[in-house]
N, C-alpha and C positions, 0 to 999 in steps of 0.2 A: 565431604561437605557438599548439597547437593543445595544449587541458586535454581529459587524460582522463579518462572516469569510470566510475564502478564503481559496481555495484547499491547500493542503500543497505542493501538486509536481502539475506543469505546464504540463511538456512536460516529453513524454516516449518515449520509444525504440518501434521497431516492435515488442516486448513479452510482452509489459506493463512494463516495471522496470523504474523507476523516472529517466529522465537525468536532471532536473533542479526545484528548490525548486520556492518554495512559493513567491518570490521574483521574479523571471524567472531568476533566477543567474544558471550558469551549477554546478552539484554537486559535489565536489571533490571527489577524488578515492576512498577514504576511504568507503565514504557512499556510493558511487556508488560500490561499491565492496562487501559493505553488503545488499544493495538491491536486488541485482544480486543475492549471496546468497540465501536471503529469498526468491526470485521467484523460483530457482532451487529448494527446499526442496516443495513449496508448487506446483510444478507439480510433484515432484516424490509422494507425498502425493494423488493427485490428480488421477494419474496415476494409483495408490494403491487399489482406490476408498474410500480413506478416507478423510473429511471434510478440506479445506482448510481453515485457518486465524482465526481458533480459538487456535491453539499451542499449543492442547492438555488440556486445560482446558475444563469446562464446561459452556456451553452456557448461558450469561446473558439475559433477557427476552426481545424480540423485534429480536434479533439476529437470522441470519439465513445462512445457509452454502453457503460458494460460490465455485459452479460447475468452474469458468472459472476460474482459476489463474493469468490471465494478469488483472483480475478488483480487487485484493489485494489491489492495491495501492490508487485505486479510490477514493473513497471515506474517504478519509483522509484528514481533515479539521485545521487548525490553525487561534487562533483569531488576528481579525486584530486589531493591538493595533496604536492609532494614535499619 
């Protein structure tokens, strides 16, 4: 049985930050308010010259730092449940 999956955020702003989920629904404030967030911490990180979207833990194996802060969000997957 092979699950497929679909990006979790469709569409983003000019910085990369999610304006509409997995769905193409627009995000409510809430989220869109903590995404914003997490993009701002991960350019002042960035900025810093330290490793963005790992959140201070240690690196699980395959894993590898991301230089641009607006592709955070990119690759973030949810399965498609039918």
């Amino acid at each position: 049985f092979r699950k497929s999956k679909k990006p979790m955020y469709t569409k983003f702003d000019g910085d990369g930050v999610p304006t509409h989920d997995w769905a193409g629904e627009e995000l409510g404030a809430d989220d869109a308010a903590a995404l914003k967030k997490t993009m701002e911490e991960a350019v002042r990180n960035a900025a810093a010259g330290m490793p963005v979207g790992t959140g201070g833990r240690k690196k699980m194996a395959g894993e590898v730092d991301i230089v641009n802060p607006s592709l955070i969000f990119r690759g973030l997957t949810v399965v498609k449940k039918d």
